[in-house]
N, C-alpha and C positions, 0 to 999 in steps of 0.2 A: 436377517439382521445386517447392520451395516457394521463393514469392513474398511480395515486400515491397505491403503494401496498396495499391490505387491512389490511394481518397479518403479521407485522414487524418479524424477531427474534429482540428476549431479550436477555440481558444477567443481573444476577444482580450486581449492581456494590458493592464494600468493600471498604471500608479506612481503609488503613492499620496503626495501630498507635503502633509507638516504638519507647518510649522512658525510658533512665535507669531513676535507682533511687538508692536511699542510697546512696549517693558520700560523700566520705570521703578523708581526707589528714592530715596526721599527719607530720609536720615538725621538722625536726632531723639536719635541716641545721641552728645551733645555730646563726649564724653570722647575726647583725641586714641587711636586703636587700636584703638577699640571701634565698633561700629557697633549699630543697635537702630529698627527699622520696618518697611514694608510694600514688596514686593517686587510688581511688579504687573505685567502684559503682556496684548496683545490674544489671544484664540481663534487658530486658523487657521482659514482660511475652510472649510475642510470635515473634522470635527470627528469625521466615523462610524467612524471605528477608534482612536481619542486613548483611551485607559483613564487616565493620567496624567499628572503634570509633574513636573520633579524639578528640581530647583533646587541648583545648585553652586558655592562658592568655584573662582576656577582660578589660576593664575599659570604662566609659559610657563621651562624648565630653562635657559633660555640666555640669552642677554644679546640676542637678536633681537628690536627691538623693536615690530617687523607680528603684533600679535594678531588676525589675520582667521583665518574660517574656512576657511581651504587650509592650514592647519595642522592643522584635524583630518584632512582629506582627507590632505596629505600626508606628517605627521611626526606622530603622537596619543601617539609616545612623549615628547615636548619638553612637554606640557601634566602639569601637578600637578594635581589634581581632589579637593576634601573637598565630600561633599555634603554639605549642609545641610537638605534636607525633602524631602518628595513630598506632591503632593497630587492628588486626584482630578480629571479632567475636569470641565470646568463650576462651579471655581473656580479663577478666573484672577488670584489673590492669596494670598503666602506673608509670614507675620507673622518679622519675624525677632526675637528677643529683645535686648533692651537688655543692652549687656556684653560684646555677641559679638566676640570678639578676630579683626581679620583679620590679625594675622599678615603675612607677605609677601606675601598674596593681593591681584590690580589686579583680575580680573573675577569678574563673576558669568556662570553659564551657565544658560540655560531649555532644556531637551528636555523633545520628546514622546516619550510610549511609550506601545504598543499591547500587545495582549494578547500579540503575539508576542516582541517588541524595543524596546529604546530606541532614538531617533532617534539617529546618527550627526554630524552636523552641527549645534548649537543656536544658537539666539540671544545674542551677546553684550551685556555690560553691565557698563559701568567702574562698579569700587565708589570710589565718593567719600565720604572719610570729613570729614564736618563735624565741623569745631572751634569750639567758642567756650568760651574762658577765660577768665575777667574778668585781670586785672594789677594794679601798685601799689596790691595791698592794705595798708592804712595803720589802726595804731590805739593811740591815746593814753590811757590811763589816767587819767582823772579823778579817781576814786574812791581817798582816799588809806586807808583802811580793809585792813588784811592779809587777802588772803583775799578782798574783792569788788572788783567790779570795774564801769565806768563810764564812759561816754565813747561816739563814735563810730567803729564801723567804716566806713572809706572805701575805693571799689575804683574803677578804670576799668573803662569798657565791655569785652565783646569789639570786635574790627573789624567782625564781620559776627554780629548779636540778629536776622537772623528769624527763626530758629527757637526763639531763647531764651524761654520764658514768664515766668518769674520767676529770681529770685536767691533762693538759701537757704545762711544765715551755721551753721554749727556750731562747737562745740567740738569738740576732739579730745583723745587724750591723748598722741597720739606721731604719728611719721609713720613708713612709710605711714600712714595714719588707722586710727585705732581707736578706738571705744567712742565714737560719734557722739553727741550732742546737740544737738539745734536750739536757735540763739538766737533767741529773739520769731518772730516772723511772716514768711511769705514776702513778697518785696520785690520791685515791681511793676517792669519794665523801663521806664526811663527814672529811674529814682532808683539813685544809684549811692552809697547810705549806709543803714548801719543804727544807729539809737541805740541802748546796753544803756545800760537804769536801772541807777542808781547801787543798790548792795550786790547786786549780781548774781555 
């Protein structure tokens, strides 16, 4: 009668595990909702099947407020997920554009993916959206002329200028804004006034 083999071949099996780490995001997109910069995270330490990275907005369905990964493990229906890019291995930085609305979104996700699958489980990363608005904008009309106009614009600071480079004053013709133009020249943080010359 037939017989089950004695000596099988082996092979031994691996798991292979990759995933990054250090994720970082510094946001340069001032405007409160919007966000706009560089998304950044370390390699895994072994790299030989990584084809990609994909980078994702997430925010979780429920009012639960433990964003760790045993959510994806054990509830992946409870996460909302918009991706946002992909990019090849052996670039471990995603540019996000100035403007980008997060919406109700609190995290970002990084997974690896191999030529077979995306990773399962990714690295988390709270999005923090920087604000800085200047306030008590203030401006008096000097120029008694119909039609020009003349005097100082005055603002306060934001609370928090390290990320501010300058101030730039426009006109508008309505709001929301529309039909911008620049007044004079951009204005250096730490001066919190612009002068318009008279018949402007």
């Amino acid at each position: 009668s037939l017989v089950e083999q004695s000596t099988p071949v082996a092979i031994e099996l691996f798991d292979n595990f990759a995933t990054v780490s250090a994720v970082m995001f510094l946001d340069f997109d001032l405007d409160a909702g919007d966000i706009g910069g560089s998304i950044t995270w370390r390699a895994p330490t072994n790299v030989a099947q990584v084809t990609h990275y994909l980078v994702y907005f997430a925010s979780l369905l429920t009012n639960v407020s433990d964003f760790d990964t045993n959510v994806f493990r054990d509830a992946p229906e409870l996460i909302e997920r918009s991706l946002i890019d992909i990019t090849s291995a052996g670039s471990e930085k995603l540019a996000i554009q100035g403007d980008t609305g997060i919406f109700d979104f609190t995290r970002f996700l990084v997974y690896t993916r191999s030529s077979l699958v995306e990773q399962t489980t990714p690295q988390i990363h709270i999005v923090a959206d920087e604000i800085a608005s200047v306030s008590g904008l203030t401006f008096v009309d000097l120029d008694l002329d119909q039609g020009d106009l003349g005097g100082s614009i005055v603002w306060q600071a934001p609370p928090r200028i390290e990320r501010v480079r300058v101030y730039r004053v426009f006109f508008a013709t309505n709001l929301p804004v529309a039909n911008l133009s620049q007044i004079g020249d951009d204005v250096s943080v730490g001066y919190d006034k612009l002068v318009v010359a008279p018949e402007t």
